[in-house]
C-alpha positions in Angstrom: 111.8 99.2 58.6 109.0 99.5 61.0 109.0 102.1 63.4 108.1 100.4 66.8 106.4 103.0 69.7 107.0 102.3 73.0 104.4 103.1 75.3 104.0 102.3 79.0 101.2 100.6 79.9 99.2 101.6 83.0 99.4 98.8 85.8 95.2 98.0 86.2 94.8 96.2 89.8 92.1 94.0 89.6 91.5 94.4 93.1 89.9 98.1 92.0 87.9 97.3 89.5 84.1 98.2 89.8 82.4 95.0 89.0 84.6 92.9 91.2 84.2 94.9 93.8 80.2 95.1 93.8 80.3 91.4 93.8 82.7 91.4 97.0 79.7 94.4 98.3 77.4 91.8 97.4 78.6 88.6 99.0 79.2 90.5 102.3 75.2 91.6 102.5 74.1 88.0 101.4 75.9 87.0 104.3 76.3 89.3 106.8 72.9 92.0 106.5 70.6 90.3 108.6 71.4 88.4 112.5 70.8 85.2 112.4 67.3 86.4 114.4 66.4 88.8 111.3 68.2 92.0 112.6 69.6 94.4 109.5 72.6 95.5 111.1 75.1 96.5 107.8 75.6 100.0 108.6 78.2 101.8 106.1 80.9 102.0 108.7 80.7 98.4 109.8 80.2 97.6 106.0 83.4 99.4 105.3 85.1 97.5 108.1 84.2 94.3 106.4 85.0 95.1 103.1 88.5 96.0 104.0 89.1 92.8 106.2 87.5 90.1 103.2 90.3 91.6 101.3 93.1 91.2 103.6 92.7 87.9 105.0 95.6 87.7 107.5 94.3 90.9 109.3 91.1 89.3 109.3 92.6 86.2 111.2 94.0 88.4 113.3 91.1 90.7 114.4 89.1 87.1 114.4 92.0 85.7 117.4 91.6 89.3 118.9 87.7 89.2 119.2 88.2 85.4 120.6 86.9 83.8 117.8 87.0 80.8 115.3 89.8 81.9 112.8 88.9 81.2 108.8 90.7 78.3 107.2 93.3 80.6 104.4 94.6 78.8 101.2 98.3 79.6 101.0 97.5 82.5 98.2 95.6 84.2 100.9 98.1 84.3 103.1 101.5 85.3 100.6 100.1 88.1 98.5 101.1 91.5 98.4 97.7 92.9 98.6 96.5 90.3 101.9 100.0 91.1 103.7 100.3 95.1 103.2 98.7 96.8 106.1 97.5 99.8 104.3 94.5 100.8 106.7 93.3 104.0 104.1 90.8 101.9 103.1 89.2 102.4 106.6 89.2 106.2 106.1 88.7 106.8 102.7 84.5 106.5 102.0 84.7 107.4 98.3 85.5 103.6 96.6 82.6 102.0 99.2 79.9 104.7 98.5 80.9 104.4 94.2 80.2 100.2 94.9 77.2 101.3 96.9 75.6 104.1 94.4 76.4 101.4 91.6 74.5 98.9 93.3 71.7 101.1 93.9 71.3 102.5 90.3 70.9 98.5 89.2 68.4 98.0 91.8 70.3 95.3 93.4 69.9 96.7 97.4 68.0 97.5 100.0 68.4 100.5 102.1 66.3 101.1 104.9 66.4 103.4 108.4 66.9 101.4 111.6 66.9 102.8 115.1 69.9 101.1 116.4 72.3 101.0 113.5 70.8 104.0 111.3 70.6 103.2 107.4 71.6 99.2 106.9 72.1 97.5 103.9 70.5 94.4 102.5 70.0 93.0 98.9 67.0 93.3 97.0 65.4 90.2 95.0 67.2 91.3 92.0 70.3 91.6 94.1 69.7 88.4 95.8 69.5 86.4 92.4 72.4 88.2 90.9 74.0 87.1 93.7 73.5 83.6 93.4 75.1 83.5 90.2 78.3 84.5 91.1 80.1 80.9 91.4 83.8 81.1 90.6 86.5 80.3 92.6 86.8 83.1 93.8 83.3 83.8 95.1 83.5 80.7 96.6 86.7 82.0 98.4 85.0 84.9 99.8 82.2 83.7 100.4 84.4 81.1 102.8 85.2 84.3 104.3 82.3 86.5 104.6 81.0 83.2 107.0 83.7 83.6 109.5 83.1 87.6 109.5 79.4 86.6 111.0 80.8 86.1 114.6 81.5 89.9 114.6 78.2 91.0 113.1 77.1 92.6 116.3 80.2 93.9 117.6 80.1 97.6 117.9 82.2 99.6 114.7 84.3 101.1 117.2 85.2 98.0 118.9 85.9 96.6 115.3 88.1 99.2 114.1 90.2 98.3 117.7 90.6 95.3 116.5 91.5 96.0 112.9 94.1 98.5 114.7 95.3 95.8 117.1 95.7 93.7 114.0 97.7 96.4 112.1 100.1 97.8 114.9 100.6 93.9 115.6 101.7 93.3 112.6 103.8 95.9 112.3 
């Protein structure tokens, strides 16, 4: 008779993993680094902001309707997941997971950092980033692409008045 081992196997989120989330870095600076007049505004801080709402699209709705602007059409798996409904705003806080994404990006050459006046070091993709970019064509790059585009109504608002409105979005969920 075989002996059989039980182990318990850890729970790996998707959500967390590395390569997924560089390409989520990298569709947010393909669509969001530059004004539509050729301004680099993707500071760290507003970067962070936007990272966290692409991932919870129902907040993102909400600080959309808060800002006055055009919500983003969600698919129903959007809207009924545990990760878009949770309200867990660490993500705002905690720097560590964006600056990994960021320093992997770097060390592959795929962005731009440069020093702006107004909005300190921005973020922007390189060529290399820019064609990586392009390849990414599932689904679900498709998805959040769809939602990186309704993100570009805020590009200029200020990161303090964002994080109101990701609070506003949180305590009025709540």
């Amino acid at each position: 008779m075989r002996e059989v081992l039980v182990t318990n196997l850890p729970y790996l989120d998707p959500n967390k993993e590395l390569s997924l989330q560089a390409g989520v870095v990298l569709i947010l600076l393909e669509k969001l680094a530059e004004t539509k007049r050729g301004k680099l505004v993707l500071n760290f801080e507003r970067l962070q902001v936007f990272f966290y709402l692409i991932q919870k699209p129902t907040s993102l709705n909400s600080v959309l309707r808060k800002a006055g602007k055009s919500t983003a059409n969600l698919k129903y798996y959007e809207t009924y997941s545990v990760n878009t409904v949770s309200h867990n705003i660490d993500a705002l806080t905690d720097r560590s997971d964006l600056k990994a994404i960021i320093q992997y990006l770097a060390s592959r050459s795929l962005l731009k950092c440069e020093y702006t006046k107004s909005e300190g070091f921005v973020f922007s993709l390189s060529e290399i980033g820019a064609a990586a970019t392009a390849q990414l064509e599932s689904v679900h790059f498709a998805d959040l692409r769809r939602l990186a585009e309704s993100l570009i109504s805020l590009q200029t608002q200020s990161v303090t008045k964002l994080r109101q409105f990701v609070k506003f979005a949180y305590v009025g969920a709540a």
